[in-house]
C-alpha positions as CSV (number, residue, x, y, z in Angstrom):
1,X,-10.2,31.9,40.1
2,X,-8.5,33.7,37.0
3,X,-8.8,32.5,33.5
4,X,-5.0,31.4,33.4
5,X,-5.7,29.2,36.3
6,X,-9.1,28.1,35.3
7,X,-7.3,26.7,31.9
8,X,-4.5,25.3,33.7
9,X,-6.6,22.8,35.5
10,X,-8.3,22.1,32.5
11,X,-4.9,21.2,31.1
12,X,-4.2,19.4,34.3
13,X,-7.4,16.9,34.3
14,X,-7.0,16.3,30.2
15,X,-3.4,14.8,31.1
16,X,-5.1,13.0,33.6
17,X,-8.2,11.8,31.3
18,X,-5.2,11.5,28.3
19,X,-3.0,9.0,31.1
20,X,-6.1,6.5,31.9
21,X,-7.3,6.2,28.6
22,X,-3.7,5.1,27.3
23,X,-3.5,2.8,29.7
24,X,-6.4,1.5,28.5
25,X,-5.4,1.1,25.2
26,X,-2.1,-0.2,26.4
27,X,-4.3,-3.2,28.4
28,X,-6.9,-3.7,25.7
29,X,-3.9,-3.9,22.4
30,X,-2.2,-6.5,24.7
31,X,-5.6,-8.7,24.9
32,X,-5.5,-7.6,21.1
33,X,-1.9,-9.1,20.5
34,X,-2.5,-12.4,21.7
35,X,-5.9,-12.9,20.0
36,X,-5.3,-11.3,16.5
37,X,-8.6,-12.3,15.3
38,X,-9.3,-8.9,13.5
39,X,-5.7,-8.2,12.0
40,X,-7.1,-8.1,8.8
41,X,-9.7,-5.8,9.5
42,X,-7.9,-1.9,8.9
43,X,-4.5,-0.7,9.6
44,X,-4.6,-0.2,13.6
45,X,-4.3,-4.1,13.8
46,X,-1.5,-4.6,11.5
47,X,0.3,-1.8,13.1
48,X,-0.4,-3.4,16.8
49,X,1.7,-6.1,15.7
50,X,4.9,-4.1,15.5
51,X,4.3,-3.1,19.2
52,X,5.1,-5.3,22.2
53,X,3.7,-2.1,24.5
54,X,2.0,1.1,23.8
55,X,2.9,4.1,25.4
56,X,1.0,8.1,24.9
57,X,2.7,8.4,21.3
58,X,1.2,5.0,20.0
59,X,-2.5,5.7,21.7
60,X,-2.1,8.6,19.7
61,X,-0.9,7.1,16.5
62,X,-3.4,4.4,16.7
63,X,-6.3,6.6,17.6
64,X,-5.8,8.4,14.1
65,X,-4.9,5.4,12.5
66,X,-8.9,4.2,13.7
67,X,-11.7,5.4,11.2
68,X,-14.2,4.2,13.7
69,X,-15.8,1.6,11.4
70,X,-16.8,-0.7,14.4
71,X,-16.0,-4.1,12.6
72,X,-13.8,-5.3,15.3
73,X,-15.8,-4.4,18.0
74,X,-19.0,-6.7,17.1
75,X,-16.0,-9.5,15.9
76,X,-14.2,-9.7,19.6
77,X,-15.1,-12.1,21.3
78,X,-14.0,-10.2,24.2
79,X,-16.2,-7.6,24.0
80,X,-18.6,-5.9,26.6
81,X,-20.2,-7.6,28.3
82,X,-17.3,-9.8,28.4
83,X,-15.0,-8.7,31.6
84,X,-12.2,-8.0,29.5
85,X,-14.2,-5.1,28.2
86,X,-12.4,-4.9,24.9
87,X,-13.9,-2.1,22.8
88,X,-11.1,-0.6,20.7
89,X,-13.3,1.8,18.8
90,X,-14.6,3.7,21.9
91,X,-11.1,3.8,23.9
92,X,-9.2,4.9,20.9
93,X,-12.1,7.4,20.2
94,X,-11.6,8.8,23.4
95,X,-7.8,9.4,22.7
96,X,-8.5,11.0,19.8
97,X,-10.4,13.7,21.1
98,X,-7.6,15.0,23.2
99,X,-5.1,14.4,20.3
100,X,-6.8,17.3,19.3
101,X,-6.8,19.0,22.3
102,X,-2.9,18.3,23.0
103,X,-1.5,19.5,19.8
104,X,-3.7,22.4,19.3
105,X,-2.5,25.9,18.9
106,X,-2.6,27.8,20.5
107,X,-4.0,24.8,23.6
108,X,-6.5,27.2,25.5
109,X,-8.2,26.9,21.9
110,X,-8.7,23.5,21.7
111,X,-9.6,23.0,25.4
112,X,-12.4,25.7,24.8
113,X,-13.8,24.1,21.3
114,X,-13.7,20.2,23.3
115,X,-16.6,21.1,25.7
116,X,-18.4,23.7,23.5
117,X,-18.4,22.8,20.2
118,X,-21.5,23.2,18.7
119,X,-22.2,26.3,20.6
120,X,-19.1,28.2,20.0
121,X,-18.8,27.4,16.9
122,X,-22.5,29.0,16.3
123,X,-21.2,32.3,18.6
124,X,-18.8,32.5,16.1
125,X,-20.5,32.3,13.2
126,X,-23.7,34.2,14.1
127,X,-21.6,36.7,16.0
128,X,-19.4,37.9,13.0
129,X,-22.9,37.7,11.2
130,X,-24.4,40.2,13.4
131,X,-21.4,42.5,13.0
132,X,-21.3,42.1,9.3
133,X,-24.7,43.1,9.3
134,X,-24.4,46.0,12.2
135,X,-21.5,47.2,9.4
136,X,-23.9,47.2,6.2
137,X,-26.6,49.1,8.4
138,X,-24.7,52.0,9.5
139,X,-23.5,52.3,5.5
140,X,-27.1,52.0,4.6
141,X,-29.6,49.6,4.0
142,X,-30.1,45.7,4.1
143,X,-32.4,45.3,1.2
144,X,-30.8,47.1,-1.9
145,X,-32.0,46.8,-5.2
146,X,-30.3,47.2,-8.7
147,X,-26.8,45.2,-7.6
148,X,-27.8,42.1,-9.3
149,X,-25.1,39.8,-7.2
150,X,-22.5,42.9,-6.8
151,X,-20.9,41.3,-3.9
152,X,-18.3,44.1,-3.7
153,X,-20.6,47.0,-3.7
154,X,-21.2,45.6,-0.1
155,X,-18.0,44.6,0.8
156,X,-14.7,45.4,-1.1
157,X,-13.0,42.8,-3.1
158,X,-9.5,43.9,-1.0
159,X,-11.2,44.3,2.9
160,X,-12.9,40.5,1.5
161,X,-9.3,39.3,0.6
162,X,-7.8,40.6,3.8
163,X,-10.0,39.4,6.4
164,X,-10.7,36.1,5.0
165,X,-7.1,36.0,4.1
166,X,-5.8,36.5,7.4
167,X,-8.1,33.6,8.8
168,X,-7.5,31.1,6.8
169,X,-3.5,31.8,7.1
170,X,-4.4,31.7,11.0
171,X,-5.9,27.8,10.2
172,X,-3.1,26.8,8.5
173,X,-0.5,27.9,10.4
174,X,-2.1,26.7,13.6
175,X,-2.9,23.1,11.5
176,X,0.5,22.5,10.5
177,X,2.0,23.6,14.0
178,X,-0.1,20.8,15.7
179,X,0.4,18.4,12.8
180,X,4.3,19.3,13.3
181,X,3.9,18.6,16.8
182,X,2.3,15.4,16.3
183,X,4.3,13.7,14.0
184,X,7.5,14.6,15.5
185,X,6.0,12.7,18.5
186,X,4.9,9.5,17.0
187,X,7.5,9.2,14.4
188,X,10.9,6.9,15.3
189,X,14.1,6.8,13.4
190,X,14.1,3.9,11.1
191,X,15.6,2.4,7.8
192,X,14.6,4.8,5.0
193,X,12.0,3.5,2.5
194,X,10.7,5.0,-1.4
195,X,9.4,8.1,0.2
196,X,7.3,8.9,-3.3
197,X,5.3,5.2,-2.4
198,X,4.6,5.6,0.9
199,X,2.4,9.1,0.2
200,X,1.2,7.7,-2.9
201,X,-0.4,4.9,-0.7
202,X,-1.5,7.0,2.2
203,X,-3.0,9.5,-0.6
204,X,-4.7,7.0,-1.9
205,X,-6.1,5.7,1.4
206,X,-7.2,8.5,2.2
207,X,-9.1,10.1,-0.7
208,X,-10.6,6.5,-0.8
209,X,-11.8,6.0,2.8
210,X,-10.1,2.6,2.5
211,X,-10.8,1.8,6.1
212,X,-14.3,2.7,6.1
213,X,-15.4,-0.6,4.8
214,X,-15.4,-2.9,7.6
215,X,-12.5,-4.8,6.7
216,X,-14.5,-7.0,4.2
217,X,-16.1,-4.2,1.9
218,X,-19.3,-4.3,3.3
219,X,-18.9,-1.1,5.0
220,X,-19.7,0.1,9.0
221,X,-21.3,-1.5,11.7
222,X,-24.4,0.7,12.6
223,X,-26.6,0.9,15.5
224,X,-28.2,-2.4,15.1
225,X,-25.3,-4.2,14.1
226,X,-25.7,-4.2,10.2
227,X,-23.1,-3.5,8.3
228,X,-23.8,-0.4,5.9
229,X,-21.7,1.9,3.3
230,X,-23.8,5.0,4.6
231,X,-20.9,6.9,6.4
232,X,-18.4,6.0,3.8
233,X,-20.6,7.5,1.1
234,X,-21.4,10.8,3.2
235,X,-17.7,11.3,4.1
236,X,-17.0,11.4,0.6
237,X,-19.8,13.8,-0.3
238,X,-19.0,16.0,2.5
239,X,-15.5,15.3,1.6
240,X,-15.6,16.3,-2.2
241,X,-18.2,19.0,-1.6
242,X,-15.7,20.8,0.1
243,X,-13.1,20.3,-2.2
244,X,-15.5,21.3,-5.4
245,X,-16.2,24.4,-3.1
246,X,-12.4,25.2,-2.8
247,X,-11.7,25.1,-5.8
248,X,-14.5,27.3,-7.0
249,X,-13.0,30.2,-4.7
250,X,-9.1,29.2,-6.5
251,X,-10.7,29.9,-9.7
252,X,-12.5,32.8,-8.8
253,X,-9.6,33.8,-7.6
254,X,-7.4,33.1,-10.9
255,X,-10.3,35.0,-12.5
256,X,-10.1,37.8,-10.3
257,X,-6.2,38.7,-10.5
258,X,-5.1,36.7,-13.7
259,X,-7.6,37.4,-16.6
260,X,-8.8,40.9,-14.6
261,X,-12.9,39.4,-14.5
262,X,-14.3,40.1,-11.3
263,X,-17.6,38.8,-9.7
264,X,-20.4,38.3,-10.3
265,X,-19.8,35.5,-12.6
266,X,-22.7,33.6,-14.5
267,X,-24.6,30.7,-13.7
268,X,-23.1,28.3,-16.5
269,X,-18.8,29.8,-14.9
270,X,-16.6,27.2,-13.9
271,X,-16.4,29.1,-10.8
272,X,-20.3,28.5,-10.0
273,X,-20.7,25.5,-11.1
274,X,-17.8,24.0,-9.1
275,X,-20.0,25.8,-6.5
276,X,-23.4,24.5,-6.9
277,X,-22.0,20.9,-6.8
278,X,-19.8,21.6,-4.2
279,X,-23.0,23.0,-2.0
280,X,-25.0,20.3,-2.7
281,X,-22.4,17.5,-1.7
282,X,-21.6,19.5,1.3
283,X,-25.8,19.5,2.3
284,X,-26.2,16.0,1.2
285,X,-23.0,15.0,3.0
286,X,-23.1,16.9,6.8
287,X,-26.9,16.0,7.0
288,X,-26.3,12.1,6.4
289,X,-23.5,12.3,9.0
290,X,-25.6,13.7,11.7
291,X,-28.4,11.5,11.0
292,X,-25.8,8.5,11.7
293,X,-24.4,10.7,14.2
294,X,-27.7,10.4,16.2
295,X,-27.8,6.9,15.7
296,X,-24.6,5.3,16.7
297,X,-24.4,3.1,19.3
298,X,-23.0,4.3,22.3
299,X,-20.5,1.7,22.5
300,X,-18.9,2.7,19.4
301,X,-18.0,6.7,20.3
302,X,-16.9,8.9,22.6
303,X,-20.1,10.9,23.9
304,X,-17.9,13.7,24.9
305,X,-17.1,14.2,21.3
306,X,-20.6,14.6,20.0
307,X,-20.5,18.8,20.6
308,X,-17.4,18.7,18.8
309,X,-18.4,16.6,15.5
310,X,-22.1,18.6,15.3
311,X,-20.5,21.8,15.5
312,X,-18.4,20.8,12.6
313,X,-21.4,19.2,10.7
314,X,-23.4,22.6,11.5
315,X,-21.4,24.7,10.3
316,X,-20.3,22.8,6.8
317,X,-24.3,22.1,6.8
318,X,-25.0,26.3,7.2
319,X,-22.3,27.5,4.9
320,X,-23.9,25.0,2.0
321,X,-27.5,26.1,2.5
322,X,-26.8,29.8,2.8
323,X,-24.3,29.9,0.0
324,X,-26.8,28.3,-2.5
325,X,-29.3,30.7,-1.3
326,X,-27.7,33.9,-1.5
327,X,-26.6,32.2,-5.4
328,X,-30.6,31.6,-6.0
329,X,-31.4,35.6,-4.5
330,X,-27.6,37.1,-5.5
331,X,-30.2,39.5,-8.1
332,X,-32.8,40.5,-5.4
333,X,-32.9,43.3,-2.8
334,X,-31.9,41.2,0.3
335,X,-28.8,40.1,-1.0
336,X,-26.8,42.4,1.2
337,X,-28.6,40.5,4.1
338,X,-28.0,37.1,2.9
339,X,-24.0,37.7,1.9
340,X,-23.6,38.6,5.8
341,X,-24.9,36.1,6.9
342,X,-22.8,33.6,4.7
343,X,-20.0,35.0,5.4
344,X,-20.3,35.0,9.0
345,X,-20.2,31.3,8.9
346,X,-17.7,31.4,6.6
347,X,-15.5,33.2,9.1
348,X,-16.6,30.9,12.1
349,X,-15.9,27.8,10.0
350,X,-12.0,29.5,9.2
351,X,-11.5,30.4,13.1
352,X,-12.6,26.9,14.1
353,X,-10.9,24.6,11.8
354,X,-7.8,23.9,13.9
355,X,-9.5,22.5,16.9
356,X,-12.3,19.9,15.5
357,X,-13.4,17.7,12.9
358,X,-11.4,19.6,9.9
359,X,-8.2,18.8,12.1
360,X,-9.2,15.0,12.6
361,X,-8.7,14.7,9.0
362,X,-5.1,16.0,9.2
363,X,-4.2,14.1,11.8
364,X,-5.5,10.5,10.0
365,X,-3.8,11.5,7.1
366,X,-0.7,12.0,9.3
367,X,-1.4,8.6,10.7
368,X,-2.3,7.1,7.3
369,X,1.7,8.4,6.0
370,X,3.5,7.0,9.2
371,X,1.5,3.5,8.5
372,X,2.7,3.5,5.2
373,X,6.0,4.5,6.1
374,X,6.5,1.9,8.7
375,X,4.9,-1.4,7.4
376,X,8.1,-0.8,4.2
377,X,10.6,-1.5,7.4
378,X,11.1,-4.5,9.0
379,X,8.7,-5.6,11.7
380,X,11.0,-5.1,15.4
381,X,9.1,-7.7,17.3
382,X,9.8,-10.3,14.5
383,X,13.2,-9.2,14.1
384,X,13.2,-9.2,18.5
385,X,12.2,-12.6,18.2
386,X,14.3,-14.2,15.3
């Protein structure tokens, strides 16, 4: 069997897998309508109510919508074991996962990263590594000494700019096709509403985790049933640390081709300090999520997904911890070794981000805008009925 046709019966059982589960949602949101005993709980529930029926776009739409705190799943009353089965965390977790295999580009992509995660994304990133290093040997030697943290005396500034450059425009190109894709498929014609609100609130929501508190503040549901602010508080540090990190590289970057002051930069720069806190968020923040990771109940997740969210955690988790040791060793011999090998998860983290984790964010915040959008129109099924 060829790789083409190997793929397009991958494709082939996704729809299939894609099909149940929004059936699924489309049985369990009806059992939802008619109770509406959690519609005060996060946004999926208030959006439910503008839906008499829910077809592929709105499993979709919901799925994002869903931050997975669990709140309504220990509240229903209809609940496993209850024959009903309602458990809208789990079947809307299991949509999600092929929302990112359904509007990722290029597809074969995303169908490759859903059943092998953790381990391609550790190929990747250990294989560009080995290569980086393979590159430094036949120029020379791994342990140098006398560069005191000349980054470029390894690796010019430009070849630097160009590589990474040319992933990272690969990322967001392949981001915002699927992002493109998605919205034009959830989104409906309607009565236009303040645009400039509607992303203010959805901002908000977002750089917030509004909906990871349970509906009440208290926070998620964990394995035992208690509610705790745990994952909100290590999605923000994960969250932030990357942001801190992202703009350290913007201002080394300003440094670079604005005021002519190229790296290495002291320890007291803006560019390093945004860094070091950056780092530290994102090793604080990936290593509380796979701790709760480990810990979920099954009921709440999708099990398939688990490759899929530790890859992402790995790599965010190995970029930190080698980052802020090539900064504490940037002035010994083996910092030639210890810049490969950052930047080889650097690279695997770039060439991964469209098809994971990184992309779930883009797609709630997608969700979060149409939410926003819609609940500033008139509700249908009210107007239906009046």
């Amino acid at each position: 069997m060829s790789a083409i046709d190997t793929l397009s019966d991958l494709a082939d059982q996704a729809k299939r897998e894609l099909d149940a589960n929004a059936g699924e949602v489309d049985r369990i949101l009806h059992i939802c309508n008619a109770c509406r005993y959690c519609e005060s709980f996060c946004a999926v529930f208030p959006a439910m109510t503008r839906r008499l029926d829910f077809n592929v776009a709105d499993a979709h739409y919901l799925a994002n919508l869903c931050h997975n705190c669990s709140a309504c799943l220990y509240a229903c009353q209809y609940a496993p074991p209850h024959e009903f089965g309602v458990n809208v965390p789990k079947t809307l977790a299991q949509v999600r996962r092929h929302t990112y295999i359904e509007y990722a580009f290029p597809k074969a992509f995303g169908e490759l990263y859903r059943r092998n995660g953790l381990t391609i994304a550790m190929a990747v990133s250990l294989g560009v590594a080995a290569f980086l290093i393979a590159t430094i040997m036949i120029r020379g030697s791994l342990f140098v000494h006398g560069l005191e943290g000349e980054f470029y005396a390894i690796f010019p500034h430009n070849m630097l700019a160009g590589v990474f450059g040319a992933a990272s425009l690969f990322s967001v190109v392949a981001l915002a096709i699927g992002v493109t894709r998605f919205w034009r498929q959830v989104s409906e014609p309607g009565k236009p509403v303040p645009l400039a609100n509607a992303v203010g609130e959805a901002t908000r929501s977002a750089l917030t985790l509004r909906y990871l508190d349970g509906g009440h503040g208290d926070g998620c549901n964990n394995e035992d049933d208690a509610f705790t602010l745990w994952r909100r508080r290590f999605h923000h540090l994960t969250f932030y640390g990357f942001m801190l990190c992202f703009a350290s590289t913007s201002v080394a970057t300003l440094y670079h081709y604005i005021f002519g002051l190229e790296a290495p930069y002291r320890i007291s720069s803006l560019p390093v300090v945004l860094g070091t806190f950056g780092g530290i968020g994102l090793l604080i923040g990936p290593a509380g999520l796979f701790w709760l990771n480990m810990r979920r109940n099954p009921l709440q997740i999708d099990e398939r997904q688990k490759t899929m969210d530790r890859g992402f955690i790995a790599l965010l988790f190995s970029i930190s911890l080698t980052g802020l040791i090539l900064l504490a060793w940037r002035d010994s011999s083996a910092m030639p070794l210890l810049l490969a090998v950052h930047l080889g998860f650097v690279m695997g983290l770039f060439m991964t981000l469209p098809y994971g984790k990184f992309a779930h964010g883009i797609f709630r915040c997608a969700a979060l805008l149409k939410y926003s959008i819609e609940k500033r129109r008139p509700n249908p099924v009210q107007a239906g009925a009046d």
